[in-house]
C-alpha positions in Angstrom: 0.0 0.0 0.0 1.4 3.7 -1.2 2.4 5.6 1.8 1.4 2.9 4.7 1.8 4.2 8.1 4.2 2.7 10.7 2.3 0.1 13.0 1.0 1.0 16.0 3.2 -0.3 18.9 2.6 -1.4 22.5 4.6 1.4 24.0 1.7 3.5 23.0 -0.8 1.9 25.3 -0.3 1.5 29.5 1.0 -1.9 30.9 -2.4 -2.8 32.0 -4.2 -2.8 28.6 -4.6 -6.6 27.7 -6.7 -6.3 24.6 -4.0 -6.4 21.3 -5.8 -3.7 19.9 -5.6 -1.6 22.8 -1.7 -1.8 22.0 -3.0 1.3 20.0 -3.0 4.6 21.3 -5.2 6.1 18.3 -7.6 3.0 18.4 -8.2 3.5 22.3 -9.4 7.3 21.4 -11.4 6.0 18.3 -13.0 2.6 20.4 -13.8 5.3 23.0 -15.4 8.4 21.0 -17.4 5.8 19.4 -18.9 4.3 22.2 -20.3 7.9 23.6 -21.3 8.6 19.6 -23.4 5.5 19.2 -25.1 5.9 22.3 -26.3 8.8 20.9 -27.3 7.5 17.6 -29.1 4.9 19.5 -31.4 7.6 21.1 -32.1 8.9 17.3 -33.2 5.6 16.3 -35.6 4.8 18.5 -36.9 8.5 18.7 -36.9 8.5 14.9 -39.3 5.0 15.2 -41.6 7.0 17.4 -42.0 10.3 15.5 -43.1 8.4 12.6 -45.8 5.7 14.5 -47.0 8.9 16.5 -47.5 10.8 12.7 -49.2 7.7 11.0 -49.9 5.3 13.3 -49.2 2.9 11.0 -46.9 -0.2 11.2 -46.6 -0.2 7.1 -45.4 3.6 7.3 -42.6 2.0 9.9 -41.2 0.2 7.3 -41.9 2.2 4.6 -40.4 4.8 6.2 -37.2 3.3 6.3 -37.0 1.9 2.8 -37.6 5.4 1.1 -34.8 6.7 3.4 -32.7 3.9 1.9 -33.1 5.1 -1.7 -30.6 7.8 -1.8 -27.9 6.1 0.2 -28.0 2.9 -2.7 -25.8 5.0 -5.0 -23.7 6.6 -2.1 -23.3 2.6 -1.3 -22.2 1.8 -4.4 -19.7 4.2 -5.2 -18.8 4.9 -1.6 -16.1 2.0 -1.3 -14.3 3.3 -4.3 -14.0 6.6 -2.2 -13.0 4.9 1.1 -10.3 3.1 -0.9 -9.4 6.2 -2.2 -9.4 9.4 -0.1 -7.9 9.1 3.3 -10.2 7.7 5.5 -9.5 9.9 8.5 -10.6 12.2 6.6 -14.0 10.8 5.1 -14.9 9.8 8.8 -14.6 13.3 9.7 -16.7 15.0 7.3 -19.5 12.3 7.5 -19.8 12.7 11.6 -20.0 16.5 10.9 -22.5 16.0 8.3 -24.0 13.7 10.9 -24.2 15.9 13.5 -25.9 18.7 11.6 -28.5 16.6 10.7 -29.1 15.6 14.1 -29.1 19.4 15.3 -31.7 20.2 12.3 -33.7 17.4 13.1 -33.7 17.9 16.5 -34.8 21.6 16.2 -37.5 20.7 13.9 -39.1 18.1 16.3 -38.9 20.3 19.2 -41.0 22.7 17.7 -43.9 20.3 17.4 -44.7 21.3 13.7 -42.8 18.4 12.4 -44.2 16.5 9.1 -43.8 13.3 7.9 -42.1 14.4 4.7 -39.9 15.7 6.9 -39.0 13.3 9.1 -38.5 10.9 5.6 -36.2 13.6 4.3 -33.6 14.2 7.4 -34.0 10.0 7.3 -32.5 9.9 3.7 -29.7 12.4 4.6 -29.0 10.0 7.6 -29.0 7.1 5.6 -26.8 8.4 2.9 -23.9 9.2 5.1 -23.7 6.3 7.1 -23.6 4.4 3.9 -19.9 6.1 3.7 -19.7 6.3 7.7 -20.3 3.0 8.9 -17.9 0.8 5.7 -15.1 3.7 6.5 -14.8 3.1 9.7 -14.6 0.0 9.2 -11.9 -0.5 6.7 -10.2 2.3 9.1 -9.4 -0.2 11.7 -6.4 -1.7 9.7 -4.5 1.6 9.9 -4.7 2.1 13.9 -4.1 -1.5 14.4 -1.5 -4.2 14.0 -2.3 -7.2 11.4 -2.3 -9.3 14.2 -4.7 -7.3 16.2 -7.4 -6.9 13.4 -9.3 -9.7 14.4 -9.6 -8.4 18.2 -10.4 -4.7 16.7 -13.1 -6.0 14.9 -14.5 -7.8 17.7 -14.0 -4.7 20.2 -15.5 -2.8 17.1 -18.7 -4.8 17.7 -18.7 -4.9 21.1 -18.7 -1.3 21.3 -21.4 -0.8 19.2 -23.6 -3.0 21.3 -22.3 -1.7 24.8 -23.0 1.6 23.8 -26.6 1.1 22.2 -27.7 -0.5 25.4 -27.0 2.6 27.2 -28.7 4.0 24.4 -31.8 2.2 24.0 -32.4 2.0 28.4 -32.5 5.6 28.1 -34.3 6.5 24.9 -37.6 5.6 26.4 -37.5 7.6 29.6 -36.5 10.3 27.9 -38.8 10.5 25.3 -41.4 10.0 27.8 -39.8 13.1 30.0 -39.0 15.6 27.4 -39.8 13.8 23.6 -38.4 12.7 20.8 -36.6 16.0 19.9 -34.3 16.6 23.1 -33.4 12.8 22.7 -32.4 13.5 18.8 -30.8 16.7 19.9 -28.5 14.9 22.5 -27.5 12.6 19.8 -26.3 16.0 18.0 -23.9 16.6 21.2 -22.4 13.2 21.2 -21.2 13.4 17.5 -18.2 16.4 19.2 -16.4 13.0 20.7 -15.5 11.4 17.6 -14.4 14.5 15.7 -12.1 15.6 18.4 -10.8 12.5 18.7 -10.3 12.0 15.0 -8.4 15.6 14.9 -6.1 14.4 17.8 -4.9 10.8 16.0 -1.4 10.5 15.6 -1.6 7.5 12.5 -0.5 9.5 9.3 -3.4 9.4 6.5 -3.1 6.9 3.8 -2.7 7.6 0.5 -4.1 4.3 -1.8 -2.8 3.3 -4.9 -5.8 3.3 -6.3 -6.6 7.1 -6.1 -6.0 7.4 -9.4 -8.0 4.4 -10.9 -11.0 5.7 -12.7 -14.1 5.5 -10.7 -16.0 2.6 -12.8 -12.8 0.4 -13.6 -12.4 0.5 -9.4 -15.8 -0.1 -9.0 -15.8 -3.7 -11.4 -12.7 -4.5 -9.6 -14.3 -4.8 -6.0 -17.2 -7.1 -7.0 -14.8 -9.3 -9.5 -12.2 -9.4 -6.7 -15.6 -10.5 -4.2 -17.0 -12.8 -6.8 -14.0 -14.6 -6.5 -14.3 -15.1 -2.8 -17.6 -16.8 -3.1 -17.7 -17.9 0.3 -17.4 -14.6 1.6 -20.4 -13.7 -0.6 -22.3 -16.5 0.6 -21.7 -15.2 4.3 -23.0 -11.9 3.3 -26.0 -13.2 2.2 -26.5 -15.2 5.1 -26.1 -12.0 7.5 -28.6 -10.0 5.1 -31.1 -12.5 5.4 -31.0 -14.1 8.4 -30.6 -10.6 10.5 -32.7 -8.7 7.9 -35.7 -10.5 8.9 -34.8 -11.1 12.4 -34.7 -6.8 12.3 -38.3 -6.5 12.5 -38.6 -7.7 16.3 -36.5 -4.3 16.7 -37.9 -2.1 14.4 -41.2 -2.9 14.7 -41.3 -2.2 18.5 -43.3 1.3 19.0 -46.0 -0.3 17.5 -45.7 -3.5 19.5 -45.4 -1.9 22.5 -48.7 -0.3 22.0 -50.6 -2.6 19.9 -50.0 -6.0 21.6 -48.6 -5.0 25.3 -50.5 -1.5 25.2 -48.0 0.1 26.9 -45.9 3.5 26.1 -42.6 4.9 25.6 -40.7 3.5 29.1 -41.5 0.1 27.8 -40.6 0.4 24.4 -37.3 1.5 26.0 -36.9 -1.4 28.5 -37.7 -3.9 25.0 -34.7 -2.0 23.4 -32.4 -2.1 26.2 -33.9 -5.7 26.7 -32.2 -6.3 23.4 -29.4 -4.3 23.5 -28.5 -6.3 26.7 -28.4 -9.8 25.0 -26.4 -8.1 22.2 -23.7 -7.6 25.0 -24.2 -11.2 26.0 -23.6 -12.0 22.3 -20.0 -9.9 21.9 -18.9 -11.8 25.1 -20.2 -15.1 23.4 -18.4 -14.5 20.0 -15.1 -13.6 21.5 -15.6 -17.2 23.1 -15.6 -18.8 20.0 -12.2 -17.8 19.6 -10.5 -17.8 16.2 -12.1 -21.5 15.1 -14.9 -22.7 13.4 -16.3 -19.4 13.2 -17.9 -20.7 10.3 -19.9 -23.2 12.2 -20.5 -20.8 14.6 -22.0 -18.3 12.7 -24.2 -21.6 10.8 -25.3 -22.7 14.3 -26.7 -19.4 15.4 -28.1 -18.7 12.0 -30.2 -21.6 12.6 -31.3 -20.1 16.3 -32.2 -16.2 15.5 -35.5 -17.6 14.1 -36.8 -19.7 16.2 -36.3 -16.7 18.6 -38.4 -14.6 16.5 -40.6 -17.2 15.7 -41.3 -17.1 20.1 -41.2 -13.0 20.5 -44.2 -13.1 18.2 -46.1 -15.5 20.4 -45.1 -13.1 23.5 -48.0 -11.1 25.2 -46.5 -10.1 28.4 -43.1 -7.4 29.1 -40.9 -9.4 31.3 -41.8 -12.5 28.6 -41.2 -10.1 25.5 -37.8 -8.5 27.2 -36.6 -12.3 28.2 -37.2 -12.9 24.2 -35.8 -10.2 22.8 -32.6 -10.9 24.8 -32.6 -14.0 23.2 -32.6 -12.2 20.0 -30.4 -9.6 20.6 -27.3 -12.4 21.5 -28.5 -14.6 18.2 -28.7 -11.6 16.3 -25.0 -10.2 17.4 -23.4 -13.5 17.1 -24.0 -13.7 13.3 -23.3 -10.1 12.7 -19.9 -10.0 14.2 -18.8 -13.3 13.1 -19.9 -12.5 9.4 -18.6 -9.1 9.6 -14.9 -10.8 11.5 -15.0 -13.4 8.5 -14.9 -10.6 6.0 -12.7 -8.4 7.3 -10.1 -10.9 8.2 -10.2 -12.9 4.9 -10.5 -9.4 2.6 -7.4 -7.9 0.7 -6.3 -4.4 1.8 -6.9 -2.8 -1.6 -10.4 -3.7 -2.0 -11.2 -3.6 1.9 -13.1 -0.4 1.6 -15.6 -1.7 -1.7 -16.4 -4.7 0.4 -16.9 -3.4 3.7 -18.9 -0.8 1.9 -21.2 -3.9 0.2 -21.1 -5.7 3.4 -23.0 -2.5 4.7 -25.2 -2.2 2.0 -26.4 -5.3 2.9 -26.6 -5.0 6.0 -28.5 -2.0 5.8 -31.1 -2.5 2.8 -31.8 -6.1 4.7 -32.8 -4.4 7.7 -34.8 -2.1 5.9 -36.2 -4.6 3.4 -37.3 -6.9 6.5 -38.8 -4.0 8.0 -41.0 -3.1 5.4 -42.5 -6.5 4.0 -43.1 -7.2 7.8 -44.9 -3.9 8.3 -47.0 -4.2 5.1 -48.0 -7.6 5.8 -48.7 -7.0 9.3 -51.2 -3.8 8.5 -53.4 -6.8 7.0 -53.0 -10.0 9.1 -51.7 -8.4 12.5 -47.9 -7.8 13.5 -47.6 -11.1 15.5 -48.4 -13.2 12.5 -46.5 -11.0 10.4 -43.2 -11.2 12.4 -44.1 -15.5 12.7 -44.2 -15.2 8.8 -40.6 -13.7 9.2 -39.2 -16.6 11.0 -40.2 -19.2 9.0 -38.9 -17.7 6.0 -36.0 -16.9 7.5 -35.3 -20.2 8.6 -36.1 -21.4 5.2 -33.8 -18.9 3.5 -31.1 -19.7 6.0 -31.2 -23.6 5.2 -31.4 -23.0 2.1 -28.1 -20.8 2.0 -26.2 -23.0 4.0 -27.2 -25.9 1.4 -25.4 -24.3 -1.4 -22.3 -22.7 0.3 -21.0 -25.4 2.4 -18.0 -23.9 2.9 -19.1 -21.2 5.2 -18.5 -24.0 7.7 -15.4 -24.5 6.9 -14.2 -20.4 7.6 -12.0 -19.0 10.6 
């Protein structure tokens, strides 16, 4: 790689850091000003969720909501990886979390003043959506230049953990204080946390990277990526099994403002407790894939394939809180454990030049399967109920999954 930094040594972390990664001094400030970020972005989720079922009242426009957001980010997706493997990604992360942050602060503003719209709301969405199609793949493929090769792995893994640590503080607050002040304070807080990462992205010692394929023209890079990932097909094939496995698992999350009222009819603090509920087994699920070690990750990430939807299939049979929290637990570890072992299983077995095109597909995945899941669930559920809707959802993602592991029987075989 053109201009490759110096890796990160040991003497820049204290004697008691045991985690490899934490051998870095820059990827302790970025591991830290992320975990106060995402907190915050959780709070904007679940507020977001509630604007829009307090505007329609409508499960369908839950989904829907979500999917027309996604449009504009599909061709920032697409192209987005060339630009990650291109411009210094230091730099990219820092313009996306101030981009982020302004759209926080404007949303935020706008909600507060109680004339929000829906159009609105769908607007500020699609800006959201658009840059953390470039956020999310960039700070991804960003880990290999604060970390030692050796360290990836465990970076990866703490990359996860983080996410999950910090959206269960997140989530556990969200509802109380939506219920205490709204959905505007909540998104406006989120604004606050986005000063955290910036700072510490100004105060990172790593030099920026300049790739050797900054000159490449922007298709020719492009056809590269996905003929470089069609020759991993296993890789592929464990993309696909994230999408679709989690994408349809995504619905016991997404559609929870109007579960909390429709089936428990309860309000904001328990919508909170389901999503802290689920936030918590996701922290039960980073402790259970660091477990698994560096082995048979494949069959790992098969195994709880296999569980996430008999877990839906028992959250939509769930009438009761402490029964819907216990099962949503249940989902949240399921749910974790094939996201960070599919995500760890990329990362680790992807080349350094194409590392931001495929982390940037990974994420388009990820994303537009969540979405996807979201709104065939929520249309289907505005005409046979949501529990039957989200027991559809488990069925076929069991099928799909089963299916999937039929044809790439490899995916076993990955560490």
């Amino acid at each position: 790689m053109a201009g490759e930094p110096p890796l990160p040594s040991a003497r820049d972390a204290p004697a008691w850091v045991a985690a490899p990664a934490f051998r870095s001094r820059d990827f302790q400030l970025f591991w830290s000003a992320q975990l106060i970020s995402t907190a915050g972005t959780a709070l904007q989720v679940v507020a977001e969720g509630w604007l829009i079922y307090d505007l329609t009242r409508s499960t369908l426009w839950l989904g829907l909501a979500g999917f027309l957001a996604l449009l504009p980010a599909i061709p920032v997706s697409l192209f987005g990886g060339v630009l990650i493997d291109r411009i210094p990604r230091r730099r990219l992360i820092l313009a996306t979390q101030t981009g982020l942050m302004l759209q926080a602060t404007v949303f935020g503003l706008l909600a507060l003043s109680g004339r929000i719209v829906l159009w609105q709301v769908i607007l500020l969405y699609s800006i959201f959506g658009a840059l953390l199609a470039l956020d999310h793949p960039a700070r991804r493929a960003y880990l290999v230049e604060i970390v030692p090769p050796d360290a990836l792995a465990n970076a990866v893994a703490l990359n996860a953990a983080l996410f999950n640590v910090s959206s269960l503080v997140g989530y556990a607050a969200s509802g109380f204080l939506i219920a205490r002040w709204g959905a505007g304070s909540a998104i406006l807080l989120n604004a606050v946390t986005y000063l955290a990462p910036i700072a510490a992205l100004l105060a990172l010692r790593t030099p920026d990277v300049r790739h050797d394929i900054e000159h490449t023209p922007l298709r020719a890079a492009w056809v590269e990526g996905i003929a470089a990932l069609w020759k991993h097909r296993e890789l592929l094939g464990v993309i696909m099994l994230m999408a679709a496995v989690g994408g349809l698992a995504w619905p016991a999350f997404g559609m929870l403002p109007a579960y909390t009222q429709e089936v428990l009819g309860a309000g904001a603090i328990a919508l909170g407790l389901l999503w802290a509920a689920g936030a918590l087994g996701s922290v039960g699920g980073t402790v259970a894939a660091a477990r698994l070690g560096q082995h048979r990750r494949g069959r790992s990430l098969a195994a709880a394939a296999l569980l996430l939807p008999a877990l839906v299939l028992g959250f939509s049979r769930a009438q009761s809180l402490p029964g819907a929290c216990m099962l949503m637990a249940g989902i949240g570890v399921a749910l974790l454990v094939v996201q960070s072992l599919a995500v760890t299983l990329v990362q680790v077995n992807t080349p350094e030049r194409i590392r931001g095109r495929v982390m940037a597909f990974y994420s388009e995945m990820h994303a537009g399967a969540d979405v996807a899941g979201n709104l065939a669930v929520g249309a289907l559920a505005a005409r046979v109920g949501l529990p039957a809707a989200l027991a559809a959802a488990g069925v076929f993602s069991l099928t799909i999954a089963l299916a999937l592991l039929s044809v790439w029987r490899n995916i076993r075989r990955l560490d």
